[in-house]
FILONU-310727 format. One record per residue (C-alpha): residue number from 1; y, z, x; residue in one letter; chain. Coordinates in steps of 0.05 Angstrom, whole numbers. Layout:
{node NUM {Y Z X} 'a' 'A'}
...
***
This chain:
{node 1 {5185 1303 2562} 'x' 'A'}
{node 2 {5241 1272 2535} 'x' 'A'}
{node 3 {5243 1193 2512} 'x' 'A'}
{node 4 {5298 1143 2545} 'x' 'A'}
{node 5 {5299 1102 2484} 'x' 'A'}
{node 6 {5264 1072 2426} 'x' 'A'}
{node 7 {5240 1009 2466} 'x' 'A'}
{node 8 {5208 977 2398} 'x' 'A'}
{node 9 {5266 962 2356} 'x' 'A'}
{node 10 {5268 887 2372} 'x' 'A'}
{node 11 {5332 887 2403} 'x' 'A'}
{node 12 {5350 864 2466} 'x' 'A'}
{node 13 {5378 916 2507} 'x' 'A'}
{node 14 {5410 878 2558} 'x' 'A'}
{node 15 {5460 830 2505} 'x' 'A'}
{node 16 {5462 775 2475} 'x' 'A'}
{node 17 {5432 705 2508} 'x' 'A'}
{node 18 {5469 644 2494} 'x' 'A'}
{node 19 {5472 582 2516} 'x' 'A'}
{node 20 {5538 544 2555} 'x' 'A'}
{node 21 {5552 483 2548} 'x' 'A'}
{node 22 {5586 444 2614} 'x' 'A'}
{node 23 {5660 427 2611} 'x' 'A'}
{node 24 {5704 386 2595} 'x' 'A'}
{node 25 {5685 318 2624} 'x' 'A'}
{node 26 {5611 318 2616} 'x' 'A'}
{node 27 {5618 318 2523} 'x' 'A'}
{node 28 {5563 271 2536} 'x' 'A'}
{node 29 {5503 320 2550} 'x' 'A'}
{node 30 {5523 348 2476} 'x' 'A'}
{node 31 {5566 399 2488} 'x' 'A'}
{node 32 {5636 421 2483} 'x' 'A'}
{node 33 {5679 466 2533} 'x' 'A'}
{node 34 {5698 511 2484} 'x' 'A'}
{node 35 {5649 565 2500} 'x' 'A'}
{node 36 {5652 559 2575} 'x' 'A'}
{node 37 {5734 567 2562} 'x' 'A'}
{node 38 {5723 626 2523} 'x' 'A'}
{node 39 {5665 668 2587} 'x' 'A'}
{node 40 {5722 632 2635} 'x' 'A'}
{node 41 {5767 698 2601} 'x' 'A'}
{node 42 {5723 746 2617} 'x' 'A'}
{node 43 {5731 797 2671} 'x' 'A'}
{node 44 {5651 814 2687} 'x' 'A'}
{node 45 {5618 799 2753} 'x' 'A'}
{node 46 {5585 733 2754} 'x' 'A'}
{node 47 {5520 704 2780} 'x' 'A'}
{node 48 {5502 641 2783} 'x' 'A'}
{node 49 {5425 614 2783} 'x' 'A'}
{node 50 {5414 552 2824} 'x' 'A'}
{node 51 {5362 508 2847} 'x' 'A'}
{node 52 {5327 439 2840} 'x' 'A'}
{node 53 {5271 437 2777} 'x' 'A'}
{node 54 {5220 478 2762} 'x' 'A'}
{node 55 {5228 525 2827} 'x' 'A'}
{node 56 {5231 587 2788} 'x' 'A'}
{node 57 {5298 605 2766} 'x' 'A'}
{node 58 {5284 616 2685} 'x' 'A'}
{node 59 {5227 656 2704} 'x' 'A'}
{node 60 {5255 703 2759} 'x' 'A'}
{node 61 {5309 720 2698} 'x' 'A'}
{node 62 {5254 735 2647} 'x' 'A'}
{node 63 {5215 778 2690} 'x' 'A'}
{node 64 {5270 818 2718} 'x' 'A'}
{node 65 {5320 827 2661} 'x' 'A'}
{node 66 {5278 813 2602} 'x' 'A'}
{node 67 {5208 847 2622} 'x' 'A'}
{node 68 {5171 782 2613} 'x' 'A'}
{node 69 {5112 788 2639} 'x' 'A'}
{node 70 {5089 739 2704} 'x' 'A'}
{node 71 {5039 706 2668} 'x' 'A'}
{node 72 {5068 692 2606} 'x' 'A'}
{node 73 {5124 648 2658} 'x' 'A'}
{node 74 {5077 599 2661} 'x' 'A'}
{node 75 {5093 578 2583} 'x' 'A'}
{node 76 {5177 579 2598} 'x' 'A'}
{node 77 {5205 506 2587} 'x' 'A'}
{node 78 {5249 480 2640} 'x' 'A'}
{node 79 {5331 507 2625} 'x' 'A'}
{node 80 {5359 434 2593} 'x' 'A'}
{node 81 {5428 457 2589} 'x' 'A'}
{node 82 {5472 516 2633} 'x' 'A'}
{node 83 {5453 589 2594} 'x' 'A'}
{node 84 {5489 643 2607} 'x' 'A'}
{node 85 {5458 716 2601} 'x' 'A'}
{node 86 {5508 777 2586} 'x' 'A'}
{node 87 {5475 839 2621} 'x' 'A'}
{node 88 {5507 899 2586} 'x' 'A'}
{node 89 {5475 960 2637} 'x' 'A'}
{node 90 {5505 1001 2686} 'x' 'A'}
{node 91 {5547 946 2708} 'x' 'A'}
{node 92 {5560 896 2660} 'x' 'A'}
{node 93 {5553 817 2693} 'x' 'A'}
{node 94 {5534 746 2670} 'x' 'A'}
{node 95 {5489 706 2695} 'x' 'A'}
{node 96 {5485 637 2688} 'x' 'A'}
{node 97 {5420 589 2694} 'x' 'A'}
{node 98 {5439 521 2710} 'x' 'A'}
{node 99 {5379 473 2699} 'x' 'A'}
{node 100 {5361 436 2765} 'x' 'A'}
{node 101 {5379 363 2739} 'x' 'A'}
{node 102 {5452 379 2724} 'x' 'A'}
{node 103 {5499 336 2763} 'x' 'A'}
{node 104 {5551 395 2770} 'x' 'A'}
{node 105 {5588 358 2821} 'x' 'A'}
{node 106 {5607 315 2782} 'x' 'A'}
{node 107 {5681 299 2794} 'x' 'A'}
{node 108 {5697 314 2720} 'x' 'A'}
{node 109 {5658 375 2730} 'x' 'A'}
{node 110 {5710 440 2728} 'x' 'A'}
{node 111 {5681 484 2793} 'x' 'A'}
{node 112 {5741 518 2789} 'x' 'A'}
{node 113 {5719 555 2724} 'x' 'A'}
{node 114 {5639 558 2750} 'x' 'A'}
{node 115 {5659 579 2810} 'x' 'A'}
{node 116 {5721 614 2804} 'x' 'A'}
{node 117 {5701 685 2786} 'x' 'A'}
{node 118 {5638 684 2816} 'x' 'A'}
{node 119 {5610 743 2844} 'x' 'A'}
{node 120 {5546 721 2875} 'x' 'A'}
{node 121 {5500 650 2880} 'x' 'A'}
{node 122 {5424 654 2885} 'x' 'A'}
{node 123 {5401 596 2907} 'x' 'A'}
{node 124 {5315 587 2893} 'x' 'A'}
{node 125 {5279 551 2932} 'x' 'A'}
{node 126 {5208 532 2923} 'x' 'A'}
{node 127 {5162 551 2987} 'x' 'A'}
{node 128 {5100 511 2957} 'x' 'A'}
{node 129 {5134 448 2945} 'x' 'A'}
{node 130 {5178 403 3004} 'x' 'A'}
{node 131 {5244 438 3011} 'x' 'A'}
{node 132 {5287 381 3043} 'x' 'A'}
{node 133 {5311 358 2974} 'x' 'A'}
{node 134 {5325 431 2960} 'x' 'A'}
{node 135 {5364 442 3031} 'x' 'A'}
{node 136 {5413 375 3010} 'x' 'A'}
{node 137 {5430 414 2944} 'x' 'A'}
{node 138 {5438 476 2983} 'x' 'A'}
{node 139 {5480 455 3030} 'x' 'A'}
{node 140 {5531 415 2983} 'x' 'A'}
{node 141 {5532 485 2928} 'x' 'A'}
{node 142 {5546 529 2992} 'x' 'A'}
{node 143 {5602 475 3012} 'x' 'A'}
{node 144 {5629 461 2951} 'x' 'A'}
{node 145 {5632 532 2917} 'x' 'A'}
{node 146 {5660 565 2992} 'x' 'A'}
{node 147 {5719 516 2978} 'x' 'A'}
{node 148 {5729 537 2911} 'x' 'A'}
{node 149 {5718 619 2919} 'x' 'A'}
{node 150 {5710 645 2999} 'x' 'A'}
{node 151 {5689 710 2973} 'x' 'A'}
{node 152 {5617 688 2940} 'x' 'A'}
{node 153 {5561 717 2958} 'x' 'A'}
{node 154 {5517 665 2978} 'x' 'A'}
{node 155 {5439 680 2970} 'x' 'A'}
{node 156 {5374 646 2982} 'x' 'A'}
{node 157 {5313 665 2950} 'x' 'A'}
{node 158 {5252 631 2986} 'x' 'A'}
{node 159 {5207 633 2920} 'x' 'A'}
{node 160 {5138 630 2897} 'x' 'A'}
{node 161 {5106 656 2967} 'x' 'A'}
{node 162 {5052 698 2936} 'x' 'A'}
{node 163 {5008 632 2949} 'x' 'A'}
{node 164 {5023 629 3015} 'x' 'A'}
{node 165 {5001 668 3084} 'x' 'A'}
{node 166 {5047 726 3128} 'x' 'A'}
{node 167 {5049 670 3177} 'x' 'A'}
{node 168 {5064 609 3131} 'x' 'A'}
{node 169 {5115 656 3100} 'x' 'A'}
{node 170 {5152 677 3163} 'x' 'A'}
{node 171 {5146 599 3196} 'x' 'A'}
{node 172 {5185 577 3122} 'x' 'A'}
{node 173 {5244 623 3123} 'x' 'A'}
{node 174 {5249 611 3193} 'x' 'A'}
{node 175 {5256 535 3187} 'x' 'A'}
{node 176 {5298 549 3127} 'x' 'A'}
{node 177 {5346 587 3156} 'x' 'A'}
{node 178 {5346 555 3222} 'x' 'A'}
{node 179 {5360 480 3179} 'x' 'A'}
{node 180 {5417 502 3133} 'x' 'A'}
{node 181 {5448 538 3201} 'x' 'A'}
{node 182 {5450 474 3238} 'x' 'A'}
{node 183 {5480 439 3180} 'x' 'A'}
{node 184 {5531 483 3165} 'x' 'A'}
{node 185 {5551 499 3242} 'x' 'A'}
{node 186 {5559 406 3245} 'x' 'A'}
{node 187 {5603 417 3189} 'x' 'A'}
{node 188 {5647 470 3227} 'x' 'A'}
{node 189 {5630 521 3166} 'x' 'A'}
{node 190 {5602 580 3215} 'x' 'A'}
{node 191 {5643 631 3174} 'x' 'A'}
{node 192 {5594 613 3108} 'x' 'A'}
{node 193 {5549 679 3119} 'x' 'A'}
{node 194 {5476 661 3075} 'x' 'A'}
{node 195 {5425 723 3061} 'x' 'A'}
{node 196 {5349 696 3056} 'x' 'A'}
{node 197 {5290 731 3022} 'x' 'A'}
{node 198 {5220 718 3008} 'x' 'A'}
{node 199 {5206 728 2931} 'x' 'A'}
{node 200 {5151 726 2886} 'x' 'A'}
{node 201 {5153 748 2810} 'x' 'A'}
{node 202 {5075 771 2820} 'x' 'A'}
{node 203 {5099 830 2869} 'x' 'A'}
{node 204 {5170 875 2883} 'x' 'A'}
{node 205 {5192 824 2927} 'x' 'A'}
{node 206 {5237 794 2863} 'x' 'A'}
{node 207 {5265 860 2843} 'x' 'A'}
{node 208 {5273 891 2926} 'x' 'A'}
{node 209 {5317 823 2931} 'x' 'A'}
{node 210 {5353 823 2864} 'x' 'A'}
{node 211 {5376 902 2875} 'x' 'A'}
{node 212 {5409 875 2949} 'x' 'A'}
{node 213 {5442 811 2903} 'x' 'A'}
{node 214 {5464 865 2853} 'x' 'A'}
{node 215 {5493 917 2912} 'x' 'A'}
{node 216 {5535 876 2936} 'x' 'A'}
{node 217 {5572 858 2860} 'x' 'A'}
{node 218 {5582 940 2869} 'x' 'A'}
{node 219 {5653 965 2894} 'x' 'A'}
{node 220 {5624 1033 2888} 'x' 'A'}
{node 221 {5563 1029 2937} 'x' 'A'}
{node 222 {5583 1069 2998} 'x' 'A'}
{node 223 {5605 1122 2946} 'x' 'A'}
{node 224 {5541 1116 2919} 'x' 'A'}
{node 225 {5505 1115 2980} 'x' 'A'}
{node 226 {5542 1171 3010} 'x' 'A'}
{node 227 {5524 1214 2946} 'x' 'A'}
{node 228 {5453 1205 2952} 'x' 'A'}
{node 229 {5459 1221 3030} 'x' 'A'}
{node 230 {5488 1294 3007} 'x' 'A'}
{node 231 {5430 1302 2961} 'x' 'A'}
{node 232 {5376 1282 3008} 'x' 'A'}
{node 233 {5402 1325 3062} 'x' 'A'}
{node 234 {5411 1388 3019} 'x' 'A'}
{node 235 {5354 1387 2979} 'x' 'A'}
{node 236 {5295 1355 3028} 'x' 'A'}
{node 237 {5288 1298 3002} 'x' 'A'}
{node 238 {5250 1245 3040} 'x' 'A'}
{node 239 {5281 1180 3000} 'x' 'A'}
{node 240 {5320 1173 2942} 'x' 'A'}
{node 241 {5335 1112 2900} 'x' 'A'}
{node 242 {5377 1112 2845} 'x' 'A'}
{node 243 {5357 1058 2789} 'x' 'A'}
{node 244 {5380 1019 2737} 'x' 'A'}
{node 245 {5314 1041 2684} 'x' 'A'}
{node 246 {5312 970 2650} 'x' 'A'}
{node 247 {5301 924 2709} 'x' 'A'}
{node 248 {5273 975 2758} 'x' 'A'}
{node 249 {5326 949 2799} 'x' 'A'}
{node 250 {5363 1003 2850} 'x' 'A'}
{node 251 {5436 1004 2858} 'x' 'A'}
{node 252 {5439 1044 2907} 'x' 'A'}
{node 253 {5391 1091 2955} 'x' 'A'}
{node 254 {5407 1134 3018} 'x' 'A'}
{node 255 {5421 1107 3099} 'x' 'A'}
{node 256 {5344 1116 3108} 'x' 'A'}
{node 257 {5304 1051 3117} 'x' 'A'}
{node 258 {5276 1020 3064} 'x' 'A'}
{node 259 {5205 1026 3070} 'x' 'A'}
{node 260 {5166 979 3024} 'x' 'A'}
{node 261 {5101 1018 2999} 'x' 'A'}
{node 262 {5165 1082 2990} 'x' 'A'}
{node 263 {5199 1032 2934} 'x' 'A'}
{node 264 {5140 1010 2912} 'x' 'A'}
{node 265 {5114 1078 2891} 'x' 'A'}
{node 266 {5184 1100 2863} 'x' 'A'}
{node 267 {5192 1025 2824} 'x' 'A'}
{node 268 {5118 1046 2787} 'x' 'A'}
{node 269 {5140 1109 2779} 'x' 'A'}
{node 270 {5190 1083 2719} 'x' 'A'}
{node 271 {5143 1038 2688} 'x' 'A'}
{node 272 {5091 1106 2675} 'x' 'A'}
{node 273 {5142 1143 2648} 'x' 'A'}
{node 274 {5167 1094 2609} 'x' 'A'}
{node 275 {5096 1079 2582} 'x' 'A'}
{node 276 {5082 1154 2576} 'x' 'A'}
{node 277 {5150 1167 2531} 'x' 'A'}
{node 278 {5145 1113 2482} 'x' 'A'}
{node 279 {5078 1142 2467} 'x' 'A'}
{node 280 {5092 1217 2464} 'x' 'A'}
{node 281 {5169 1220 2466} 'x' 'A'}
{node 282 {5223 1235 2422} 'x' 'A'}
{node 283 {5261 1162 2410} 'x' 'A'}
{node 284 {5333 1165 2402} 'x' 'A'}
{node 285 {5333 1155 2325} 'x' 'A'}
{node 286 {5292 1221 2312} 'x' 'A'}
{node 287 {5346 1266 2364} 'x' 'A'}
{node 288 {5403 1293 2327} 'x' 'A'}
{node 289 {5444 1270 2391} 'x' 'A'}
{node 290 {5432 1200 2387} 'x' 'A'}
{node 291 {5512 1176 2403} 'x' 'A'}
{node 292 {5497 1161 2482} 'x' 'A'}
{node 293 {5544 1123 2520} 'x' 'A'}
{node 294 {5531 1085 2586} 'x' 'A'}
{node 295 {5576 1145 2620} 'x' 'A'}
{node 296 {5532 1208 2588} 'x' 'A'}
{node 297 {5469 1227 2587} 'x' 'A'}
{node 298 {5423 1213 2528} 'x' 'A'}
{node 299 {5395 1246 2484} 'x' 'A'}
{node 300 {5386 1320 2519} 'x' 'A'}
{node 301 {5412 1291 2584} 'x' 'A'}
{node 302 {5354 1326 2622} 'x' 'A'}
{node 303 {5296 1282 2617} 'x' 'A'}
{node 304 {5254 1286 2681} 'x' 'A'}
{node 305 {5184 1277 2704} 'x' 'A'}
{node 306 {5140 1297 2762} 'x' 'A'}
{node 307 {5075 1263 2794} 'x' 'A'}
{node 308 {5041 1297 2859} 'x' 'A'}
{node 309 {5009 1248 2903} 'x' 'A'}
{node 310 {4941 1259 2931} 'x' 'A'}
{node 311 {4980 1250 3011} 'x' 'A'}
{node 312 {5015 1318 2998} 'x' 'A'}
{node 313 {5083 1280 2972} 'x' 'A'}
{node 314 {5112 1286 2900} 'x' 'A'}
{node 315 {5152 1240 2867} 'x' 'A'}
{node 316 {5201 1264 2815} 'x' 'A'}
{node 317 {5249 1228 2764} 'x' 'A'}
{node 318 {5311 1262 2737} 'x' 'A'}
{node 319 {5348 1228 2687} 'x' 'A'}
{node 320 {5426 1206 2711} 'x' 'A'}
{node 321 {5448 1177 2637} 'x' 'A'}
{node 322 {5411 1114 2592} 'x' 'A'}
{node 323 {5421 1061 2642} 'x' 'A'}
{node 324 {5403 1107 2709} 'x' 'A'}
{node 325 {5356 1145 2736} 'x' 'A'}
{node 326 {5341 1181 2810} 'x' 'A'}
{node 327 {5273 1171 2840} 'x' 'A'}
{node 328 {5263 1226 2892} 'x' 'A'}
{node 329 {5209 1227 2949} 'x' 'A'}
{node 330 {5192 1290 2981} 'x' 'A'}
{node 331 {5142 1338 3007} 'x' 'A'}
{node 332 {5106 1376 2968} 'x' 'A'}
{node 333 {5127 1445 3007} 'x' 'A'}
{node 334 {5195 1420 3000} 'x' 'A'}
{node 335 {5182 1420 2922} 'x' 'A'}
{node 336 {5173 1493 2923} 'x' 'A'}
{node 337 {5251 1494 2922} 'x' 'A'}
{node 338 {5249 1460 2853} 'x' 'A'}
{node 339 {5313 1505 2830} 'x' 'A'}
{node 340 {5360 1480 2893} 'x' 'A'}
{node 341 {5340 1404 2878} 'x' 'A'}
{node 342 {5353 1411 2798} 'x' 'A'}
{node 343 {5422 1443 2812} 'x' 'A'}
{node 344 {5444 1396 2870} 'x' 'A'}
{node 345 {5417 1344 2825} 'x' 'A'}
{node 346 {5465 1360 2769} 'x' 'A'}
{node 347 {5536 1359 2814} 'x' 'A'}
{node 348 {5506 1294 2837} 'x' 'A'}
{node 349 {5502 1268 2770} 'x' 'A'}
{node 350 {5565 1301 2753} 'x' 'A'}
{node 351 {5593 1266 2810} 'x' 'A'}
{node 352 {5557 1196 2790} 'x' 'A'}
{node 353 {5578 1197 2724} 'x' 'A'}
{node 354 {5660 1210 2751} 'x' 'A'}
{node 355 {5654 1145 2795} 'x' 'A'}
{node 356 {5641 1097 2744} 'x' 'A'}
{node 357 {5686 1130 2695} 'x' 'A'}
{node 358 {5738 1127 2741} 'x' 'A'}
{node 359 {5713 1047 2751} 'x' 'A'}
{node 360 {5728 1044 2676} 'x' 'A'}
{node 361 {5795 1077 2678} 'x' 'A'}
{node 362 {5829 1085 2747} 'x' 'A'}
{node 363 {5827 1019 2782} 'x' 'A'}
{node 364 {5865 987 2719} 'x' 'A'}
{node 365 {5927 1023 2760} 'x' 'A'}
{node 366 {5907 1005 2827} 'x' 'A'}
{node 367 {5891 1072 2850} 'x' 'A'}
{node 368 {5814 1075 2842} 'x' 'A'}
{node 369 {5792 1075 2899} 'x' 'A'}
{node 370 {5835 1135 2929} 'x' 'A'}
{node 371 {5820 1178 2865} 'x' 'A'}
{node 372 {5745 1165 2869} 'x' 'A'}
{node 373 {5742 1193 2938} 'x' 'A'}
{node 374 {5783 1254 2921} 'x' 'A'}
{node 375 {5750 1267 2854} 'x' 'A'}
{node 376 {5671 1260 2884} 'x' 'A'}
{node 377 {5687 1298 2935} 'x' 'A'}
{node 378 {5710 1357 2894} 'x' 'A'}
{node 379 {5659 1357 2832} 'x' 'A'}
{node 380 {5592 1342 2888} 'x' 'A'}
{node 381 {5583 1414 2909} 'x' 'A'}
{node 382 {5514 1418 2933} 'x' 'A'}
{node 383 {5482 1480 2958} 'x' 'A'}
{node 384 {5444 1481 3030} 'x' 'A'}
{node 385 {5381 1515 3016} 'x' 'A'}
{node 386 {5410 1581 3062} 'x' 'A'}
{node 387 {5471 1578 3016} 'x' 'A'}
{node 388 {5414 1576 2959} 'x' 'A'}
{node 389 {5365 1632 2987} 'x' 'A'}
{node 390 {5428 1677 3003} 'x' 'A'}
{node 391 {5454 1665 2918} 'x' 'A'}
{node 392 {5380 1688 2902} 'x' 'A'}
{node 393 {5376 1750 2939} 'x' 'A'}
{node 394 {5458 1765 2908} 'x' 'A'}
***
């Protein structure tokens, strides 16, 4: 079984941290505007962490983008200044933690350039604590950054719920949702669309609701989604989820319904192998193929795994390139067909591997999006299993 990577080199393998200082009205918190001119430049995805004080935002970045575990969030000190994260993965994006006591409506305060090229907004909210301080803030980000950029995402994570029952849970978002509602439907703002989710970093809630946040920052996704809907139906697959490795986050999965204790199984899935190759696999220094790129596969390209369940389903992992892999659910009788799911699986990574190169390359001349649809649908040819069993007996 082939290694992803060498995972104890020290380095961080989603970029560079730094730290952003506010702009250009505010030199009295200590920092110049120089370095929030310079990210204004860039051309990445951005997403903004908000929230009042200690409701959870620092942590929920650790844990999902930095593998920090739960427990060890209880030692983070509260964010003093706005820090901005570059995620260098299958996509790259920023994303910026703004400490809770920042007055960023400040009228000096440029929300043109925090707002501007936004992607997405996740607001956290704090379920253990009273919300109505949290619900004011809300409401005047949503307002203010829906003036600046209409096309934000706006989300709401209602965070920290492991502590608290089903009922208590439900009864929270409920009165949430049904609060910030009212108070944007006074203001005449109905056309403000919010997404709410419960989260907890103790659970997959945090990563289940970070892969919808990241979906959405995804021109590709129906694409993507329509991919994985060929390889499911061809090859008997029950669910499929396509991951970023890293932050066990999925990008994309088929039409099927999401069931819970499914994504579950398929998240752990990653973290065993992952254990399992840094132990017995070959790290990228030691292959003589060690020049991967975020649009090939690394190393051998064909690192997979396989783990039977004891309910007569199997779960398999097949490598798509150093940022991605496809978790597959299926039945063990469908399993028996092993040669059909390896060579659909390869036009569909063929056919992956074309859409974000043509990301990289085509849209810079406006026609991305018709050559992506042409080009998938000529290098995805799947075989049905008749078309498979008639090649056989050929």
């Amino acid at each position: 079984m082939a290694s992803y990577y060498d995972y104890d080199d020290g380095v961080s393998h989603y970029g560079a941290t730094g730290e952003v200082g506010p702009p250009s009205g505010l030199e009295h918190t200590g920092y110049s505007d120089t370095d929030l001119l310079d990210v204004a430049d860039a051309e990445k995805p951005r997403l903004l962490l908000m929230g009042l004080r200690r409701s959870g935002k620092s942590s929920i970045e650790r844990v999902v983008f930095h593998k920090m575990s739960p427990n060890e969030t209880l030692f983070v000190e509260s964010t003093t200044k706005i820090e901005k994260d570059d995620i260098i993965s299958f996509i790259d994006f920023q994303i910026w933690d703004f400490p809770g006591q920042l007055d960023f409506f400040d009228p000096a305060f440029d929300s043109e350039m925090i707002f501007g090229q936004c992607g997405a907004l996740v607001f956290v909210i704090d379920a253990q604590d009273d919300y109505l301080e949290a619900l004011q803030r809300l409401y005047m980000t949503v307002t203010r950054a829906h003036k600046v950029n209409p096309n934000i995402s706006f989300e709401v994570f209602i965070h920290k719920v492991d502590g608290l029952s089903d009922d208590h849970k439900i009864e929270t978002q409920r009165d949430i949702h049904q609060r910030i509602s009212d108070e944007l439907s006074d203001a005449q703002l109905d056309n403000i669309h919010l997404s709410f989710y419960l989260t907890s970093i103790y659970d997959h809630s945090i990563y289940e609701a970070f892969s919808k946040v990241i979906q959405k920052l995804i021109p590709q996704l129906p694409t993507l989604e329509n991919l994985l809907n060929i390889l499911c139906s061809n090859s008997g697959i029950e669910k499929a989820f396509l991951f970023d490795v890293l932050s066990k986050i999925y990008i994309a999965t088929d039409s099927s319904p999401v069931d819970m204790q499914s994504y579950e199984l398929c998240s752990d899935m990653i973290d065993v192998i992952l254990d399992v190759s840094s132990i017995y696999g070959i790290s990228d220094k030691d292959s003589p193929s060690s020049t991967s790129t975020p649009t090939s596969p690394t190393a051998d390209g064909d690192a997979h795994a396989l783990i039977r369940l004891n309910n007569g389903m199997v779960l398999y992992l097949r490598e798509v390139n150093q940022h991605l892999a496809l978790v597959c659910l299926l039945r063990e009788d469908n399993f028996e067909k092993q040669g059909l799911i390896d060579y659909n699986f390869r036009c569909f990574r063929e056919a992956i591997l074309e859409v974000f190169e043509l990301r990289r390359k085509g849209y810079s001349n406006g026609n991305g999006a018709a050559d992506e649809s042409r080009s998938t649908g000529k290098a995805y040819g799947t075989v049905e299993e008749s078309d498979w069993n008639r090649r056989r007996a050929g």
